[in-house]
N, C-alpha and C positions, 0 to 999 in steps of 0.2 A: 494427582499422583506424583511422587516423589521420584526423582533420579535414584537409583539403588547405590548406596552406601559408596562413596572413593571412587565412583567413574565419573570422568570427567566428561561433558557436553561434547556430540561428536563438532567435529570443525563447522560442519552442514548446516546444525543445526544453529553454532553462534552463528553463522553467516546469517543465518535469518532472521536472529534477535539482533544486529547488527543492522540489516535494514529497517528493522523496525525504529529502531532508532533514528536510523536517518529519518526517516518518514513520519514520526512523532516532532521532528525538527522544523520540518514540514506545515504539518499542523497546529504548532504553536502559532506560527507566522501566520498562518491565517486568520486563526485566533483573535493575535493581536492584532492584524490590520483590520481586521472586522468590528472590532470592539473601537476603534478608533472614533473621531467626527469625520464626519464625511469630508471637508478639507483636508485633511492628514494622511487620507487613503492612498497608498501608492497601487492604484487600479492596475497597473501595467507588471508590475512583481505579483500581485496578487492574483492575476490574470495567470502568468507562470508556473505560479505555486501549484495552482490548483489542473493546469496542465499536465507537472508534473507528477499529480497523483491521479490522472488520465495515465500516463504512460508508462512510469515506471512499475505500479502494481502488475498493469499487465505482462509486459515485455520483458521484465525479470521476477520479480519475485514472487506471483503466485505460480507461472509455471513451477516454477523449484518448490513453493509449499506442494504444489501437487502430485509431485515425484515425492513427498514423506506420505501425503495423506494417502495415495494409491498402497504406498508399502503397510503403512499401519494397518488398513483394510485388510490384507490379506491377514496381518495378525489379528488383529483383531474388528471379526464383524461388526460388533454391538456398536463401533464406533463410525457405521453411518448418517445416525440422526445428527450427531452434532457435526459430519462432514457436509450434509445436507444442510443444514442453518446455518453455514460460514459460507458457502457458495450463494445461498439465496440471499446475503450480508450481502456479499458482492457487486450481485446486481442492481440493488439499490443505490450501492454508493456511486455505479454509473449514470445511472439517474441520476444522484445530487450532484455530480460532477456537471451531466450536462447543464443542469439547472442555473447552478453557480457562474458559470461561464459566460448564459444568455444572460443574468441579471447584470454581474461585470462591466458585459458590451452595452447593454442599457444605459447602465448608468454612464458610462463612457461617453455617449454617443449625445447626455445630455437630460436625460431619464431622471432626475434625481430622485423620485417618487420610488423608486426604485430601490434605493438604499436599503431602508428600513428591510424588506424583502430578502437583499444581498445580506444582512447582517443575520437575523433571523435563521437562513438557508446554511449559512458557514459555520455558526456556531454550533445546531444543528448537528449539522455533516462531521465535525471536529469529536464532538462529542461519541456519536454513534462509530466512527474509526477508531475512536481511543476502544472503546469498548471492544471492538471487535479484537483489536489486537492484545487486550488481555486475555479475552477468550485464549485465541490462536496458542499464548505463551504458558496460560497458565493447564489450559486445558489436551492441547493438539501436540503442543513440542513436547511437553511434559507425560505426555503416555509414548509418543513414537522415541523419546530419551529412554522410556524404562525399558521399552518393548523390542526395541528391532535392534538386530546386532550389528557386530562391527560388518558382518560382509553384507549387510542390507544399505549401508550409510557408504560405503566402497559400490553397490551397484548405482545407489541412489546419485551418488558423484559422478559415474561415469555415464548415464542418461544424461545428468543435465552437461555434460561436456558434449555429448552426442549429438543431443537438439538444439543448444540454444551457444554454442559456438560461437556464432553469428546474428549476437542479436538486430532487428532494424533499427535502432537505437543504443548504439555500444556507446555511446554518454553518459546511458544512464545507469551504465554498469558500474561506473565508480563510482564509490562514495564524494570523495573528493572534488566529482564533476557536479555538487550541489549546489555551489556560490552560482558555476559557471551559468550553467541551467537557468537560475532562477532570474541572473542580471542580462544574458544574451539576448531576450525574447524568442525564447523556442517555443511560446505560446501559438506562433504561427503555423505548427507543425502539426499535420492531422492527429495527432497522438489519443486513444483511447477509442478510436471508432469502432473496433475491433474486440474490443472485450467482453470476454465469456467467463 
């Protein structure tokens, strides 16, 4: 579904194709440190990375997709099944999140048998995230872009300034805080236990 002729993309909704971006940035790096030889592996950045797509999904950006998908719903029903199949996305990639992280420490710890596994698991999980977030852009922002109007993306703005003000993780609200993230080892940080 196309944007209707000469409106431009509300702010809300770049902000979400903006972290999509950041997030694809993301999972290149994983990518490539996966594809690596296992000497080459920077285990402790990639340890991070993959942290940081424990945390950051949840604690900023899919509550805010879910302030657009709750609006569309009221516009439009029919568009349960595929809000259905992007949530149940979700939970999966929690799982491979967790998975990823046990293999990481594995191999960390000395595990090398482990690699191939690690490698396997990431590129995997890369793949299946790129996907999703086609879906998301081509299909989820592209109907709530035609569909909901200016004072749906004005209510939609002042919800997520309501709830999420104060994220547990205001790090991960900037883009900007992605080097930081990725070189500080915030891997240490309970990050994604909680995702729904």
């Amino acid at each position: 579904m196309q944007r209707q002729p000469g409106r431009a993309p509300p702010a809300f909704a770049t902000q979400l194709r903006d972290q999509h971006r950041n997030v694809e940035r993301v999972l290149t790096f994983i990518r490539i440190q996966s594809d690596l030889p296992r000497s080459q592996v920077d285990l402790r950045l990639l340890d991070n990375a993959v942290a940081y797509m424990e945390g950051f999904p949840t604690q900023v950006h899919e509550p805010s997709e879910d302030l657009v998908s709750d609006r569309l719903l009221v516009r439009m029903p029919s568009a349960a099944g595929l809000l259905d199949r992007l949530a149940k996305q979700r939970q999966v990639f929690m799982l491979m999140e967790s998975d990823l992280r046990r293999d990481i420490h594995r191999v960390q710890q000395g595990d090398f048998q482990a690699y191939p596994e690690l490698r396997e698991a990431a590129l995997m999980y890369c793949y299946k995230c790129a996907a999703h977030i086609y879906v998301e852009e081509t299909e989820l922002f592209s109907r709530a872009e035609h569909l909901l109007q200016e004072e749906d993306w004005r209510q939609i703005h002042q919800e997520q300034e309501r709830r999420f003000a104060q994220p547990i993780y205001p790090e991960l609200k900037s883009q900007d805080s992605l080097y930081d993230f990725l070189m500080m080892g915030e891997s240490s940080k309970p990050m994604g236990a909680q995702r729904g």
